[in-house]
ZADO-1210 file (C-alpha; in nm, 4 decimals, padded with zeros to 6 digits):
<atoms>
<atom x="-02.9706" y="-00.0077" z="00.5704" code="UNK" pos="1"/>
<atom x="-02.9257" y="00.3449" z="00.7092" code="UNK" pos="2"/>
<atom x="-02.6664" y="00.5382" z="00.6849" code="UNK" pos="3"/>
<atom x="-02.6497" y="00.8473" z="00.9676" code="UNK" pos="4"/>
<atom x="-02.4001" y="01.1115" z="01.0173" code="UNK" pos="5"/>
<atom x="-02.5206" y="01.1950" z="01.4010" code="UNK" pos="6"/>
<atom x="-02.1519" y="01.3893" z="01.4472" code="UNK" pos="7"/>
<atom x="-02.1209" y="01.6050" z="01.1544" code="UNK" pos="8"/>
<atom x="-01.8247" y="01.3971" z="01.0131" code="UNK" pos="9"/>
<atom x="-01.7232" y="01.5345" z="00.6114" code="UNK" pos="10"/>
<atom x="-01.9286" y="01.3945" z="00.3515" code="UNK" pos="11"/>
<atom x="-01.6660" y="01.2303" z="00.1642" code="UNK" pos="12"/>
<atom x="-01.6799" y="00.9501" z="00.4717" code="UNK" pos="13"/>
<atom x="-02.0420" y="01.0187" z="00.4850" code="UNK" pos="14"/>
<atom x="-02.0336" y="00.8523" z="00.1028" code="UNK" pos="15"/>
<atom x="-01.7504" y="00.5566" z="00.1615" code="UNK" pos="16"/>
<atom x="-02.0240" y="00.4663" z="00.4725" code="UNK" pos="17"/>
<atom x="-02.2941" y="00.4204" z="00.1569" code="UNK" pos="18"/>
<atom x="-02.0797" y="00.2715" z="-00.0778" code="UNK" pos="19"/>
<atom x="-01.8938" y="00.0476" z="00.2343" code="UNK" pos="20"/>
<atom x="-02.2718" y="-00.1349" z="00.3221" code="UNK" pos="21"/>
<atom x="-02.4118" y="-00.1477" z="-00.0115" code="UNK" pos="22"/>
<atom x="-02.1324" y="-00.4166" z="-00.0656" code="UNK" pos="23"/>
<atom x="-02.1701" y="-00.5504" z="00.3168" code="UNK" pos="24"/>
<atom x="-02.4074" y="-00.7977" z="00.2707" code="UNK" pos="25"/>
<atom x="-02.1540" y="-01.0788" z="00.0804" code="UNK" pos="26"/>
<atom x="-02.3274" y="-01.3518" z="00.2701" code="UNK" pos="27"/>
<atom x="-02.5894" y="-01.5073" z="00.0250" code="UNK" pos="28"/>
<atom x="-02.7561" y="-01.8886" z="-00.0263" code="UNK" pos="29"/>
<atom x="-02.5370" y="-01.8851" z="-00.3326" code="UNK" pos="30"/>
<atom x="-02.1761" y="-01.6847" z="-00.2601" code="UNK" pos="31"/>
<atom x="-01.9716" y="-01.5763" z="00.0173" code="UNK" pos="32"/>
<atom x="-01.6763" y="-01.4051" z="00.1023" code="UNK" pos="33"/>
<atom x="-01.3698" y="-01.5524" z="00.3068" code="UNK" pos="34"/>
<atom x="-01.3677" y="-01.3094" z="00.5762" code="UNK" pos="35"/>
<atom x="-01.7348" y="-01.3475" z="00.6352" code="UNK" pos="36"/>
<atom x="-01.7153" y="-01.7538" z="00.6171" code="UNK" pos="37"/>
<atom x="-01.4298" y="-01.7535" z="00.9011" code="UNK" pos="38"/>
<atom x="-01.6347" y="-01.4656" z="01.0712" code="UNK" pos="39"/>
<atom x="-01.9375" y="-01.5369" z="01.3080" code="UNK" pos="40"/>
<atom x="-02.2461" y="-01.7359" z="01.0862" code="UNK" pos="41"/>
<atom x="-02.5053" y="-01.5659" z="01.3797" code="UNK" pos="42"/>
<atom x="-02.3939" y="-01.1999" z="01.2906" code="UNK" pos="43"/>
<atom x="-02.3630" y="-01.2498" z="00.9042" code="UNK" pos="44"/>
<atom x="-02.7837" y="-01.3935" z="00.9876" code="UNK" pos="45"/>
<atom x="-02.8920" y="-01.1021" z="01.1398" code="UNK" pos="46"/>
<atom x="-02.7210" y="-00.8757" z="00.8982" code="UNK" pos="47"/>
<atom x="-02.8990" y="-01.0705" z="00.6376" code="UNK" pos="48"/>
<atom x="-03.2603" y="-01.0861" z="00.8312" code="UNK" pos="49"/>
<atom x="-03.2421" y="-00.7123" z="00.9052" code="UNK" pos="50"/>
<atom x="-03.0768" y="-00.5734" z="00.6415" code="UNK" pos="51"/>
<atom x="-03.3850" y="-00.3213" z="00.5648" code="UNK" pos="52"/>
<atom x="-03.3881" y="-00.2127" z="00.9176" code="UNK" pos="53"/>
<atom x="-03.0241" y="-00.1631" z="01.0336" code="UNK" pos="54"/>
<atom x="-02.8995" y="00.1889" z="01.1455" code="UNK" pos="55"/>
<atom x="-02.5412" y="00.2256" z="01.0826" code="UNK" pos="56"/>
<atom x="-02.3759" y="00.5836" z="01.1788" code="UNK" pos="57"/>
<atom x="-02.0387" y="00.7197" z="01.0200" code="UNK" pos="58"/>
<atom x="-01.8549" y="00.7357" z="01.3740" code="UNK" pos="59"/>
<atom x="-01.8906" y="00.3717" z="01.4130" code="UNK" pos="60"/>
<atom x="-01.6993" y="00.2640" z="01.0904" code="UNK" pos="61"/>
<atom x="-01.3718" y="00.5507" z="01.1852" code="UNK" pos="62"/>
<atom x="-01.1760" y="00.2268" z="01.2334" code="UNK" pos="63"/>
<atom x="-01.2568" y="00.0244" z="00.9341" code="UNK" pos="64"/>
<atom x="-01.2540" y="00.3644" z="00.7302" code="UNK" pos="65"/>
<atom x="-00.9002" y="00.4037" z="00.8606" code="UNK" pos="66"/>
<atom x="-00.7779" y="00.0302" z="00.7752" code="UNK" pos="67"/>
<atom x="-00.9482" y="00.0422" z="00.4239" code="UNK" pos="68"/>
<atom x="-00.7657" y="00.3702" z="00.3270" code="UNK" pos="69"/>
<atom x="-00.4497" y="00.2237" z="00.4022" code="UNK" pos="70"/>
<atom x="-00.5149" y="-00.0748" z="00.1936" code="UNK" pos="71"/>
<atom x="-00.5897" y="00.1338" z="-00.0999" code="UNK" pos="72"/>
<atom x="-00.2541" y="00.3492" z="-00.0737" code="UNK" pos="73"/>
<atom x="-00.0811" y="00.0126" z="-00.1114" code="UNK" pos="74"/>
<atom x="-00.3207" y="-00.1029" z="-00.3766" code="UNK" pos="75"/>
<atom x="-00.1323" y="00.1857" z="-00.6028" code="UNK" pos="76"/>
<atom x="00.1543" y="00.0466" z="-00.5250" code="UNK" pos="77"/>
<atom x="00.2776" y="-00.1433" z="-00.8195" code="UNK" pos="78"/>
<atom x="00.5239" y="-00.4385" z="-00.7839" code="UNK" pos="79"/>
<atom x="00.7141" y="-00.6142" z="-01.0613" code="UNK" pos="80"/>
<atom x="00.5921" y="-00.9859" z="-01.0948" code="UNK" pos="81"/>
<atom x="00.2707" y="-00.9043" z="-00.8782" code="UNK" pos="82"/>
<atom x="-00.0911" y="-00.9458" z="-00.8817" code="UNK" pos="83"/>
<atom x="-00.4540" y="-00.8848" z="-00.7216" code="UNK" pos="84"/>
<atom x="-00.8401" y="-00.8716" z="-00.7893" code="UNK" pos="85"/>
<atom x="-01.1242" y="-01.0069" z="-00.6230" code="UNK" pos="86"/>
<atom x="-01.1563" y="-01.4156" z="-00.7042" code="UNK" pos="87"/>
<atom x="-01.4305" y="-01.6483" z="-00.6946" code="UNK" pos="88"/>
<atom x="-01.4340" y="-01.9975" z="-00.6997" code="UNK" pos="89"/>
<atom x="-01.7473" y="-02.2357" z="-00.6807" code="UNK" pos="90"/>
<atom x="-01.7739" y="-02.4680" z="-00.3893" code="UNK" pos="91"/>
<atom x="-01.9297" y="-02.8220" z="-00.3749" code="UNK" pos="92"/>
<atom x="-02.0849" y="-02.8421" z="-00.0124" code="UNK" pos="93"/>
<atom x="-02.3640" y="-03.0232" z="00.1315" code="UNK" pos="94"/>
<atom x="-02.5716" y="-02.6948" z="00.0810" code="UNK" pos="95"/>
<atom x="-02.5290" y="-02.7451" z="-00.2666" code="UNK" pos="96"/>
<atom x="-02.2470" y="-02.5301" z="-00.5071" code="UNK" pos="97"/>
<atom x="-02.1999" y="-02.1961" z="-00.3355" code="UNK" pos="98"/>
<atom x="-01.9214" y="-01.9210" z="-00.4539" code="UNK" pos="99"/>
<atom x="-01.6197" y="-01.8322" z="-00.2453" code="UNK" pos="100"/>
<atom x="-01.4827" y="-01.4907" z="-00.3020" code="UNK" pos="101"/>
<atom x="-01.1621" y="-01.3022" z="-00.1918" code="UNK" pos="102"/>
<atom x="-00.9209" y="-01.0523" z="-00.2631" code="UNK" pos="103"/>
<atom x="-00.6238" y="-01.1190" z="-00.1134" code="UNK" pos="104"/>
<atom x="-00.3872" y="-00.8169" z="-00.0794" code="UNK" pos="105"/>
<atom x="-00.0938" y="-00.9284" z="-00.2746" code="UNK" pos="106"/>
<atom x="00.0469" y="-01.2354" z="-00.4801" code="UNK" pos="107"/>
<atom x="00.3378" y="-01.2748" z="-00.5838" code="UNK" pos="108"/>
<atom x="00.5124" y="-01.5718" z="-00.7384" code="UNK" pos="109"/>
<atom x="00.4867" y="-01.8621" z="-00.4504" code="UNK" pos="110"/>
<atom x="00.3662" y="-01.5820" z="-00.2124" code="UNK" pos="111"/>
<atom x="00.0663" y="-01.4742" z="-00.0636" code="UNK" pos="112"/>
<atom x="00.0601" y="-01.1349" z="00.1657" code="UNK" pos="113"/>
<atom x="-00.2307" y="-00.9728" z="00.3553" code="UNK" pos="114"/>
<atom x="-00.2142" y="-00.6288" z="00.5078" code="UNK" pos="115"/>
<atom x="-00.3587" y="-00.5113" z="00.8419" code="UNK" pos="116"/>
<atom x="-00.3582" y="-00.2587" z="01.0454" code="UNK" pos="117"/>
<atom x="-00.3658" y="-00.2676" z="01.4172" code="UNK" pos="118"/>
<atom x="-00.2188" y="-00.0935" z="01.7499" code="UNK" pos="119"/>
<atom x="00.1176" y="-00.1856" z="01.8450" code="UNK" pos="120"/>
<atom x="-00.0866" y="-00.3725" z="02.1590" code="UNK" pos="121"/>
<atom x="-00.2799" y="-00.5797" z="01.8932" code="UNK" pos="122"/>
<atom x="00.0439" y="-00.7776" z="01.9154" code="UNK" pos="123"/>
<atom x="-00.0096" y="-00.9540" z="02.1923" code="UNK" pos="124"/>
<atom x="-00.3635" y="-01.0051" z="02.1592" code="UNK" pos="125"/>
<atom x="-00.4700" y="-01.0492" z="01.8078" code="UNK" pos="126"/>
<atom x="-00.6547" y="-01.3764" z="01.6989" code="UNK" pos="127"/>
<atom x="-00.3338" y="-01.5689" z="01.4898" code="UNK" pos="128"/>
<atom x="-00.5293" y="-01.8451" z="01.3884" code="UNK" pos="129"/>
<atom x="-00.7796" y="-01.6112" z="01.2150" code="UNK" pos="130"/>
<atom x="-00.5079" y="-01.4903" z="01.0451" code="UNK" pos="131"/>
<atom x="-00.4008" y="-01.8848" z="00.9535" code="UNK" pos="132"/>
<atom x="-00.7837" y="-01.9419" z="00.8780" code="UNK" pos="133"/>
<atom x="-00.7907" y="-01.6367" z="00.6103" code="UNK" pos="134"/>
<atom x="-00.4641" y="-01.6751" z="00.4276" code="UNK" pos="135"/>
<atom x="-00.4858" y="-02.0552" z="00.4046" code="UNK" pos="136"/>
<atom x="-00.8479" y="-01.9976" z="00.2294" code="UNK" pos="137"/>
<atom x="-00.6834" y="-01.6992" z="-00.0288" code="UNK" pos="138"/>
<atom x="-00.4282" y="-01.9969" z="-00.1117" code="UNK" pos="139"/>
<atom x="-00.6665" y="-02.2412" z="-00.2221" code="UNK" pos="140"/>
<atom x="-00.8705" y="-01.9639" z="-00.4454" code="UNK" pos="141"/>
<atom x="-00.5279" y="-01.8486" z="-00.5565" code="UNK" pos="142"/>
<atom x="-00.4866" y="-02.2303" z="-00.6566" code="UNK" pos="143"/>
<atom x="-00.7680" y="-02.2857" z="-00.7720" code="UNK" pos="144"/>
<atom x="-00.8583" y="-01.9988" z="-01.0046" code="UNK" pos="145"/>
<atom x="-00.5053" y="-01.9365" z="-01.1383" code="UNK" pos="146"/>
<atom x="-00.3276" y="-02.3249" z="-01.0669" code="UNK" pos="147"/>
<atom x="-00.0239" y="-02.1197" z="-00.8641" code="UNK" pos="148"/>
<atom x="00.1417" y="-02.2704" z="-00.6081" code="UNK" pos="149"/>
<atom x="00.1619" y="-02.0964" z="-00.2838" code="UNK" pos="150"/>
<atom x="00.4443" y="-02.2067" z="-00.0250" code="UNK" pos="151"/>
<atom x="00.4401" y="-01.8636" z="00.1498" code="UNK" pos="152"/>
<atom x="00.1847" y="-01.7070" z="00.3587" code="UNK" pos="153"/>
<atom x="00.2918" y="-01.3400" z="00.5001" code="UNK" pos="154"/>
<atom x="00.1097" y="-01.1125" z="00.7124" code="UNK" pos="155"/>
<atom x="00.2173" y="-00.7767" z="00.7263" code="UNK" pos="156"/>
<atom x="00.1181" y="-00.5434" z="01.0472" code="UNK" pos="157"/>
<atom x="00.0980" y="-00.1843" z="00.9849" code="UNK" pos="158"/>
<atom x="00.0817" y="00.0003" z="01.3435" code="UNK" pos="159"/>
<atom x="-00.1277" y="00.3249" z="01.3702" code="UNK" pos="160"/>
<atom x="00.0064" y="00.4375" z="01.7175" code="UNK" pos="161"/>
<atom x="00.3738" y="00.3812" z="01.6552" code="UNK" pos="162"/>
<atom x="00.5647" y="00.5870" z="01.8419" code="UNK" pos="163"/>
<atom x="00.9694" y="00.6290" z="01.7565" code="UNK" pos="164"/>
<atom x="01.0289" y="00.7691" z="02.1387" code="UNK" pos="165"/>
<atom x="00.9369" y="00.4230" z="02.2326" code="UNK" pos="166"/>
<atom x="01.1721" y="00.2262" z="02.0605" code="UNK" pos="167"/>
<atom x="01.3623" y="00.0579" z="02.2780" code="UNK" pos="168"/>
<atom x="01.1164" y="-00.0380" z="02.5284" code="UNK" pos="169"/>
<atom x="01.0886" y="-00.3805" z="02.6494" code="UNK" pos="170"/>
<atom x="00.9475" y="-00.5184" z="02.3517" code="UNK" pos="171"/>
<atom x="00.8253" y="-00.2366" z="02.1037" code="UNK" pos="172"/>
<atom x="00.8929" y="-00.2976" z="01.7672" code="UNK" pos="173"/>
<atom x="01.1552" y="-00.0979" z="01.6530" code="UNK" pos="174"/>
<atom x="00.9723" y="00.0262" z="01.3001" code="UNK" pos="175"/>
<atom x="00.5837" y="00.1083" z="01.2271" code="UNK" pos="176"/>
<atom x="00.5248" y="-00.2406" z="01.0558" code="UNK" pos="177"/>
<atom x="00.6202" y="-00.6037" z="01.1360" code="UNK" pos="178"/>
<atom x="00.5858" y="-00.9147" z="00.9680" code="UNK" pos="179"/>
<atom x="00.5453" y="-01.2706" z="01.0097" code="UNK" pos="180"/>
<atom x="00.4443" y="-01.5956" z="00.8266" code="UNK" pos="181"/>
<atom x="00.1830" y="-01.8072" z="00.9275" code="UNK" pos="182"/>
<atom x="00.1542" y="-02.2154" z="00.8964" code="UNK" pos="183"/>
<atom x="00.0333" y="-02.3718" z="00.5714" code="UNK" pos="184"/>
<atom x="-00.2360" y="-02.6331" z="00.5563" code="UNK" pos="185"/>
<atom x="-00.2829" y="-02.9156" z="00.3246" code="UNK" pos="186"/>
<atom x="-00.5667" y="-02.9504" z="00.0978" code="UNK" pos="187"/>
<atom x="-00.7708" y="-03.1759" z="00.2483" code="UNK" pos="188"/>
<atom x="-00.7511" y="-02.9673" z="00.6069" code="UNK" pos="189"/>
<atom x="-00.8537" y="-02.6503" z="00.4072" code="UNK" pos="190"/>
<atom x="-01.1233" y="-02.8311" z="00.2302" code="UNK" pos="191"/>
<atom x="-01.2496" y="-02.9686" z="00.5526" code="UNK" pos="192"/>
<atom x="-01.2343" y="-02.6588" z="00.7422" code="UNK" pos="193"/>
<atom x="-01.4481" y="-02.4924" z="00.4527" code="UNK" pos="194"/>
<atom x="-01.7235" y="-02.7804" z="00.4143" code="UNK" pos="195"/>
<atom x="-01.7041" y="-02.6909" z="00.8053" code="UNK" pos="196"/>
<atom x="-01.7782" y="-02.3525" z="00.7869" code="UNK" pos="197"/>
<atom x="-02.0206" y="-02.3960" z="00.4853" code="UNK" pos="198"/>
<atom x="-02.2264" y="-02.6297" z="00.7046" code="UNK" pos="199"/>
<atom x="-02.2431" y="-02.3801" z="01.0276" code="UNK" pos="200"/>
<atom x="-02.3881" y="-02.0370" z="00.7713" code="UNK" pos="201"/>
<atom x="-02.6096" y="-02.2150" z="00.5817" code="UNK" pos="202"/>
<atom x="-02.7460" y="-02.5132" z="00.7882" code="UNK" pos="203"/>
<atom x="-03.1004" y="-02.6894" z="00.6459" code="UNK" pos="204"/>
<atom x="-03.2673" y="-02.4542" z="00.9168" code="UNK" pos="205"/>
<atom x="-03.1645" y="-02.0876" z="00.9949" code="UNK" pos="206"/>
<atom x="-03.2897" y="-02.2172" z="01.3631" code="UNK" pos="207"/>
<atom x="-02.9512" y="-02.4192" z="01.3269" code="UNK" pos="208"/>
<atom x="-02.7360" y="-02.1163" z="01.3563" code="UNK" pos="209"/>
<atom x="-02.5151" y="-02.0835" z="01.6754" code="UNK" pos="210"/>
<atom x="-02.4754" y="-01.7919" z="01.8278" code="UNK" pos="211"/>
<atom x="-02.1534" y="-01.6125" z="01.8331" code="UNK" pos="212"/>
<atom x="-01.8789" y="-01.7926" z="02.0688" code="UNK" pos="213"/>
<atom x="-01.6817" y="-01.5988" z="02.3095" code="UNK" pos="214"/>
<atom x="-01.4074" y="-01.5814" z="02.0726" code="UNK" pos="215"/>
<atom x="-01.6592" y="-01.3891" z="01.8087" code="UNK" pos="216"/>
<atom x="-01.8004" y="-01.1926" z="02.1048" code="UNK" pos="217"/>
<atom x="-01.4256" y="-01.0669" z="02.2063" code="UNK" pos="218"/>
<atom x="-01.5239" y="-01.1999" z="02.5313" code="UNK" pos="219"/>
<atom x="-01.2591" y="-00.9862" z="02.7621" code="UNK" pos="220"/>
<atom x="-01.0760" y="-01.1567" z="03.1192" code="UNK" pos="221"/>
<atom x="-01.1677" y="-01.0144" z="03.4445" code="UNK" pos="222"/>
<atom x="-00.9438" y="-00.7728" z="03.5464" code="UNK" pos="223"/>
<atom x="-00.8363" y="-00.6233" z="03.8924" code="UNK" pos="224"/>
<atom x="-00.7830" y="-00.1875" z="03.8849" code="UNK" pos="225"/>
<atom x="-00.5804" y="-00.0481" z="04.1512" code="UNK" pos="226"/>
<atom x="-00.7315" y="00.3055" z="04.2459" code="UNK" pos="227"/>
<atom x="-00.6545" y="00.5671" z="04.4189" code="UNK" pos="228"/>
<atom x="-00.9681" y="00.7301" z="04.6720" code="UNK" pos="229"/>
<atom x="-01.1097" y="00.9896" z="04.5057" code="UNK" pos="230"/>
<atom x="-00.9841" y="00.9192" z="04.1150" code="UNK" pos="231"/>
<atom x="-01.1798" y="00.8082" z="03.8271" code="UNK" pos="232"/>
<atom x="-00.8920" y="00.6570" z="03.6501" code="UNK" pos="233"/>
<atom x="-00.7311" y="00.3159" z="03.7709" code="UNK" pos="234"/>
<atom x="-00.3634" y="00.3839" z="03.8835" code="UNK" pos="235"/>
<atom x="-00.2727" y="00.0000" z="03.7360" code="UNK" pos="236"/>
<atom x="-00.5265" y="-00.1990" z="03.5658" code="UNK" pos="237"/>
<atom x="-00.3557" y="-00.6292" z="03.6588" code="UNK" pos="238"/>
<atom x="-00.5068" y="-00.9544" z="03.5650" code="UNK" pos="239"/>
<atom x="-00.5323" y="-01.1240" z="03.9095" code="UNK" pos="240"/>
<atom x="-00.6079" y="-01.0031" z="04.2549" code="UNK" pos="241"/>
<atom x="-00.2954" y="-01.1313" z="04.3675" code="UNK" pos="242"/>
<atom x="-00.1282" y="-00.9805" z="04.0596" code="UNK" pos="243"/>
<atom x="-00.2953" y="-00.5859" z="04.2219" code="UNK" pos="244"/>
<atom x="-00.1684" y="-00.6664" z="04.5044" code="UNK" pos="245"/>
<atom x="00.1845" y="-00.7810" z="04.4988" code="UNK" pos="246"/>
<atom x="00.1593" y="-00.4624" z="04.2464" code="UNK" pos="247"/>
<atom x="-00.0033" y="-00.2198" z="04.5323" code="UNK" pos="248"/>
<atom x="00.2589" y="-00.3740" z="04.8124" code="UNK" pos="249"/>
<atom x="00.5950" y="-00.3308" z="04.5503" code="UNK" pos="250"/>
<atom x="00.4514" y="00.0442" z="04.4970" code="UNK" pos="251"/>
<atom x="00.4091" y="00.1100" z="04.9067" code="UNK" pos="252"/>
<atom x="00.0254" y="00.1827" z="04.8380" code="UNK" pos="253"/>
<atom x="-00.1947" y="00.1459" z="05.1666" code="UNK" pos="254"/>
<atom x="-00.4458" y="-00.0622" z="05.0119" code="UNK" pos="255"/>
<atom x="-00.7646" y="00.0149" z="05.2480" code="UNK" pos="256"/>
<atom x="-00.6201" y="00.3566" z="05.2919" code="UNK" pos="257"/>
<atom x="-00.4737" y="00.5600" z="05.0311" code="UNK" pos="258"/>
<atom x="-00.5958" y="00.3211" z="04.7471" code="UNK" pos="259"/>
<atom x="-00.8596" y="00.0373" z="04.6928" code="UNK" pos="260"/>
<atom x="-00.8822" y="-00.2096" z="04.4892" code="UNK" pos="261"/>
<atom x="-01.1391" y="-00.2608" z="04.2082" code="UNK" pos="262"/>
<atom x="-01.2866" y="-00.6055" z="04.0158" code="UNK" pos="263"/>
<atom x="-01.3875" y="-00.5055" z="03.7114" code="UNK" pos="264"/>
<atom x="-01.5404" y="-00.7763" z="03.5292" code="UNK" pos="265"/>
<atom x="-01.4780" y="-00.8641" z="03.1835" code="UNK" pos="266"/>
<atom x="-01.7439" y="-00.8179" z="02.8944" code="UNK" pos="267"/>
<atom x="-01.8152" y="-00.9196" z="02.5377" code="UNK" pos="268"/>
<atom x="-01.6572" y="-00.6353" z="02.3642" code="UNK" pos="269"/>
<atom x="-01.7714" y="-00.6880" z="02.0182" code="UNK" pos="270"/>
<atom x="-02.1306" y="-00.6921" z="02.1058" code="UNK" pos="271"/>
<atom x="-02.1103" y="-00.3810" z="02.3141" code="UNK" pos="272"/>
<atom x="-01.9123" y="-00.1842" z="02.0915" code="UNK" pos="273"/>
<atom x="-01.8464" y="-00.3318" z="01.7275" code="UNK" pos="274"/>
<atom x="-02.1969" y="-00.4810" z="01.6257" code="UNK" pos="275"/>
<atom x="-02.3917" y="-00.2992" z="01.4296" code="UNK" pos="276"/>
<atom x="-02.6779" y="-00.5737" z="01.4272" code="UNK" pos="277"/>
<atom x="-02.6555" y="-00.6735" z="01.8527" code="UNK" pos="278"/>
<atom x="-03.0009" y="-00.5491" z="01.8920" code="UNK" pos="279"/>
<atom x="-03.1711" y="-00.8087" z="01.6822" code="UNK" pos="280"/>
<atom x="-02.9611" y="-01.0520" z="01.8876" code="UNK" pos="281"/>
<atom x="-03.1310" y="-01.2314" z="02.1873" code="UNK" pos="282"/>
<atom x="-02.7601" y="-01.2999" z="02.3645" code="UNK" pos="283"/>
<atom x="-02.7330" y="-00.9295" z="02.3657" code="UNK" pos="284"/>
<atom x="-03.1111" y="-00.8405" z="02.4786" code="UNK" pos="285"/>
<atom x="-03.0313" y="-01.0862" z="02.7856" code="UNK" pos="286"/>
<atom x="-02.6759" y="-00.9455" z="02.8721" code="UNK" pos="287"/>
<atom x="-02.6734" y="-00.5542" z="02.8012" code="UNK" pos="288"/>
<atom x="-02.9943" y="-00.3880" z="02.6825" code="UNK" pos="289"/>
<atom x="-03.0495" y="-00.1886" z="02.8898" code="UNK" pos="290"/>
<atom x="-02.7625" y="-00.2058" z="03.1403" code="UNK" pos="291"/>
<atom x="-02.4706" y="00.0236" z="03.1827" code="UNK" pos="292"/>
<atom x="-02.1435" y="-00.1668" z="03.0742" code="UNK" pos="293"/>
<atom x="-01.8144" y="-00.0935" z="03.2798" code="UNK" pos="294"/>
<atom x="-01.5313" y="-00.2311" z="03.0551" code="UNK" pos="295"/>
<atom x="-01.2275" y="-00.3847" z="03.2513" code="UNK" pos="296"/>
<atom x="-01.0199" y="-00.1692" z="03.0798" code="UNK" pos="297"/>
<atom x="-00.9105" y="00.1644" z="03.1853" code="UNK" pos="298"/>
</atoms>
């Protein structure tokens, strides 16, 4: 892989870029990593297929750069009775024995805890059972390599936009963090979710391989803007036609008039913005080379 720096961004991030990809590829015949096995099987393929030819630039890693330095901080942070470290564990699958790694955040006794960081929006749009999926996997290497029992899986949201003026809005969180717990499987589920997911990476015949679902794409909803002749920006961005327009009547616009409205159709935001491998990917050649992509968001 290459590693650019196309925006002049300091070299230190220049250098986490190099060090962040050498360690990308976790996917292997023989290991892989939990976040990559309850991740997409068709992108962790065409990392692995095109490895040598990828062109990765230091703008398009800001966000995980960002989320990364945040875990570290808390790595430093030093609780009594606590532990972490990267874990591996082998696996008896169809395909033969193949490692399964982790590092989950933070154990303590009976407890696991994962750190994120997210918007305050994330919220109400994150993928929960990924969350379920991940922690439920970092319980069964914590069981397995150490023999702890786990009856407690947290996840802990740290919010990079907080804002204190907002607090006490209809539903903003009142602090820069929230936390929840998420449901805890039973062995045989997580064993038969992982023989799952073993089976879909490493198949008898790459061929096999699905491509990414909508889910893995970040397929976005149609969405309806409500704009005003002669601006760029959508005055109110609604889910429904009949959502815009109830909107547009309550507001006294002259739809037709003053304002118009807009369908804006929803797109696979992953593969637009977030994949670093989508032009290897015949799902992508078909739906966006080429094309100019207007997002339904504002």
């Amino acid at each position: 892989m290459k590693i650019t720096n196309n925006y002049n961004m300091p070299a230190v991030l220049e250098e986490y870029c190099r060090n962040k990809f050498e360690q990308e590829v976790a996917v292997t015949r023989s290991s892989i990593g939990v976040t990559a096995l309850i991740d997409s099987a068709w992108k962790a393929h065409l990392t692995r297929k095109h490895w040598d030819d990828l062109v990765v630039d230091c703008r398009d890693v800001w966000f995980a750069f960002q989320g990364e330095y945040k875990h570290m901080v808390l790595d430093n942070v030093r609780l009594w009775n606590s532990l972490t470290g990267r874990m591996l564990l082998p696996i008896r699958s169809p395909q033969g024995e193949i490692a399964l790694k982790g590092i989950p955040d933070l154990i303590t006794p009976f407890t696991i805890e994962d750190h994120k960081t997210c918007s305050v929006s994330a919220i109400w749009y994150m993928e929960k059972d990924k969350h379920v999926e991940q922690l439920n996997l970092y319980r069964y290497l914590v069981e397995g390599v150490f023999g702890m029992a786990i009856n407690k899986l947290v996840v802990n949201l740290f919010f990079n936009d907080w804002k204190r003026i907002r607090v006490g809005e209809k539903n903003y969180p009142e602090a820069p963090s929230q936390s929840y717990e998420v449901s805890l499987w039973d062995v045989s589920k997580t064993e038969s979710y992982i023989t799952s997911r073993m089976t879909t990476h490493f198949p008898s015949d790459d061929s096999k391989i699905p491509l990414c679902s909508e889910k893995e794409r970040w397929l976005s909803e149609d969405k309806f803007a409500i704009m005003k002749k002669n601006n760029r920006r959508a005055t109110k961005i609604c889910n429904t036609k009949e959502e815009a327009e109830e909107y547009a009547e309550m507001k006294g616009y002259a739809i037709g008039k003053t304002h118009f409205l807009e369908a804006r159709k929803g797109y696979d935001k992953r593969c637009v913005d977030f994949c670093f491998v989508n032009r290897y990917c015949p799902y992508w050649q078909e739906n966006y080379a080429g094309k100019e992509i207007e997002a339904a968001e504002e």
